[in-house]
N, C-alpha and C positions, 0 to 999 in steps of 0.2 A: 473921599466918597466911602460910606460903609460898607461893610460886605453884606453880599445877597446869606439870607437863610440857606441853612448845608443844607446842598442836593445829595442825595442818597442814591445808587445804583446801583442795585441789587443784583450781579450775576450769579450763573449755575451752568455746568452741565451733564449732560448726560451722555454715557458713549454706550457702543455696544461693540465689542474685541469680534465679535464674528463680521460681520457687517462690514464694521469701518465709520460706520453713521455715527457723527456727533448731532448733538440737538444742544443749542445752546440760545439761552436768554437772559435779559433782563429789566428789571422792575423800576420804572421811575417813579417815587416814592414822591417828588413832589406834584405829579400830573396824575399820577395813578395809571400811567399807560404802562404798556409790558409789550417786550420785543420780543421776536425769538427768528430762530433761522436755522439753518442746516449746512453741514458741513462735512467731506470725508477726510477722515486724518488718522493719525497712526497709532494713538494712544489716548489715554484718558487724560492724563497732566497736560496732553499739547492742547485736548479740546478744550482743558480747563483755563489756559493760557487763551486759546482763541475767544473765548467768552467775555474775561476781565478786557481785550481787547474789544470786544463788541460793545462792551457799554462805553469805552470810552469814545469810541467812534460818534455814538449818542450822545455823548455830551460834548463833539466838539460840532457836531451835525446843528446843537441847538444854544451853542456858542455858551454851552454855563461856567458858571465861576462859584466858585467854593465848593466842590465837586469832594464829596465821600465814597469813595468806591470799594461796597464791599464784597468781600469771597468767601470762598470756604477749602482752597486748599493751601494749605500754607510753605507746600514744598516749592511753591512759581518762583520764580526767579524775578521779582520786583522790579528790580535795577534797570532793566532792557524796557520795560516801560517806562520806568522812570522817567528814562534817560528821552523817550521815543516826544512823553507828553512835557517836558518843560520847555515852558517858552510859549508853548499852546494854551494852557488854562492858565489862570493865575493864581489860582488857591485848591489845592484839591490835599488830600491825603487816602491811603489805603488802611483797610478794614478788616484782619482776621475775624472771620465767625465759623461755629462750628456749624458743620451742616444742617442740623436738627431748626437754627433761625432762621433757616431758608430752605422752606418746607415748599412753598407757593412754587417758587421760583424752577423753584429743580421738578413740579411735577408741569410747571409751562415746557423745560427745556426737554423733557423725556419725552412727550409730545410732539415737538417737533422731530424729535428722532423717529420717534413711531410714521410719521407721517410721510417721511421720507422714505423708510424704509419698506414702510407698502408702496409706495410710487416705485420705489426700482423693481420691487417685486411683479407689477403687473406689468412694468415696461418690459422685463425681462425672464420669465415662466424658469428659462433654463440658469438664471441665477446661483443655485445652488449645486447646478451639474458643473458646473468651472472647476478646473484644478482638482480633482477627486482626490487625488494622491498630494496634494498640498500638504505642508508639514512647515509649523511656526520656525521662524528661525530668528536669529541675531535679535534688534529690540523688541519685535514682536514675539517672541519664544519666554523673554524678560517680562515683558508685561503681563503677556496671562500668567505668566509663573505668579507676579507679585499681586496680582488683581484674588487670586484664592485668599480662602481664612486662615486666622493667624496659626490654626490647630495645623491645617492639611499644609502649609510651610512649614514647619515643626518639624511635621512627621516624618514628609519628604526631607528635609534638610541630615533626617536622624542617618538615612541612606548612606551617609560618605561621610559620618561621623567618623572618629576614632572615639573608644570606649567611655574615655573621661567626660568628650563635651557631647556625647550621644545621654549618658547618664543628667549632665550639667541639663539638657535643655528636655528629660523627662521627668527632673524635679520640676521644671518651672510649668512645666504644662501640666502635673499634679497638684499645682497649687496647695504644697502642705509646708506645714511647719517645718521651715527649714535651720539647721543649725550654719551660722555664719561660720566664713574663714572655711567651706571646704576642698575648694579646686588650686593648686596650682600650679604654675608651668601649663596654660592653656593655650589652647593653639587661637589666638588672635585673627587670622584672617578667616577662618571657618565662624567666628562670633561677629564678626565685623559681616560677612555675608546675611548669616541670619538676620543682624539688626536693621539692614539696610534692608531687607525682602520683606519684612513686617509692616503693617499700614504702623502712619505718622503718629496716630493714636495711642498702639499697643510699645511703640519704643521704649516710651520713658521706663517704663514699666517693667522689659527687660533689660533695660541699663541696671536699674537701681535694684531690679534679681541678681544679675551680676556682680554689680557693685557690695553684694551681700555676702555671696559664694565664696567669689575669689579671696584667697588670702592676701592679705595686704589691698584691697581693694582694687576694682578695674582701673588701666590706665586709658582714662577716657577717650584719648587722641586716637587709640588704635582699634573702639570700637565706633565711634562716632563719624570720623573722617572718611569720607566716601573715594572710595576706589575710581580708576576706568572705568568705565560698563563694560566695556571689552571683558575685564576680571568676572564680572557676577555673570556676563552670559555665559562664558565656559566654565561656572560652575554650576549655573539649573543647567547645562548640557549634559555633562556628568551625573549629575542628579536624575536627568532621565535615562540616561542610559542605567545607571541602576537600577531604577522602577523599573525599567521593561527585563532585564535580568530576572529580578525576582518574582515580575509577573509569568516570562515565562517559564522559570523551575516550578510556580505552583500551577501552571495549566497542565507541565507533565508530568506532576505528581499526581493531580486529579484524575488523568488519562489512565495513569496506572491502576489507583485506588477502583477507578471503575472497572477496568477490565479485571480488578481482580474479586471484582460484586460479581460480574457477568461468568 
């Protein structure tokens, strides 16, 4: 018996870290129909895991075979689907795409976030009076840390530098001509944090700045290999406890500088 023409199913999502609202959909490219649903969950990678799960729900909902299921984050953990959907379809494979070819998809799933997220808003006026003194902790303290731009992780990270890899990661964010072979004897777990707290995009990029610097070049394994999570949240802990340090020696320097205008 021949196989059916690839079914295409296009997932996305969209979270919002304050909220907790996932909005996640996808696109059946051989019906032209598009799903979408709502969701609360703890991070952006879980709702992006719950999405590739939502399409495939759809294609056993409509019992297809030859099943292409594509995404757009490529840190998911594959294998735990894998493992979930064999024996259930008979022909499928997974699809990395970068974001930008799932343009449609991602503004259906932001949509339904929005949509939800007005709905808890009128069920609930005092929504935002909850927990005043709330304060992120443990993965949630991790994800907003990682969800910023690559500069303001940078910057932040520069906080609990020591001199050499505070210097090391203000070359790479001056993007200038740099002479190879200049660092070594670098403190590896403080680079292996940086790497791992930068989106999946900007890594390569400081690997192979790395890979530049260092003399004798990076040793790949101890910047690439991912720690605990336990390890990188008690270093953005650190890291904020430094920020509010510095923030408040310059509020009482400001204090002073005024009172000495006044």
């Amino acid at each position: 018996m021949p196989l059916q023409e690839n079914i295409f199913l296009i997932s996305d999502a969209s979270y919002c870290i304050k909220s907790k609202v996932a909005g996640v959909a996808t696109f059946d490219t051989s019906t032209g129909r598009k799903f979408s649903n709502s969701i609360i969950c703890g991070s952006i990678r879980e709702a992006e895991f719950i999405a590739l799960v939502f399409s495939i729900k759809i294609a056993l909902q409509n019992q297809y075979n030859n099943v292409v299921f594509v995404y757009d984050d490529i840190t998911l953990n594959i294998d735990r689907i894998d493992q979930y959907i064999t024996g259930k379809i008979q022909h499928y494979q997974f699809l990395w795409l970068k974001r930008s070819y799932l343009f449609e998809v991602d503004k259906l799933a932001k949509k339904a976030r929005r949509v939800q997220e007005n709905l808890g808003k009128v069920a609930n006026k005092k929504l935002k009076l909850r927990m005043p003194d709330h304060q992120l902790q443990g993965k949630e303290l991790l994800e907003a840390f990682k969800d910023h731009n690559s500069t303001t992780i940078l910057r932040s990270s520069c906080v609990i530098a020591d001199t050499k890899e505070r210097r090391c990661l203000h070359l790479y964010m001056g993007n200038k001509n740099i002479a190879p072979n200049v660092f070594k004897d670098v403190d590896y777990n403080f680079l292996n944090f940086v790497y791992h707290m930068l989106p999946v995009k900007d890594q390569q990029l400081f690997f192979q700045f790395l890979n530049m610097v260092i003399i004798d070049g990076v040793i790949k394994n101890k910047i690439c290999q991912p720690k605990k999570q336990a390890v990188y949240i008690q270093t953005v802990e650190l890291i904020i406890q430094e920020l509010k340090k510095i923030s408040s020696i310059k509020s009482k320097k400001e204090n002073i500088d005024e009172g000495k205008v006044n």
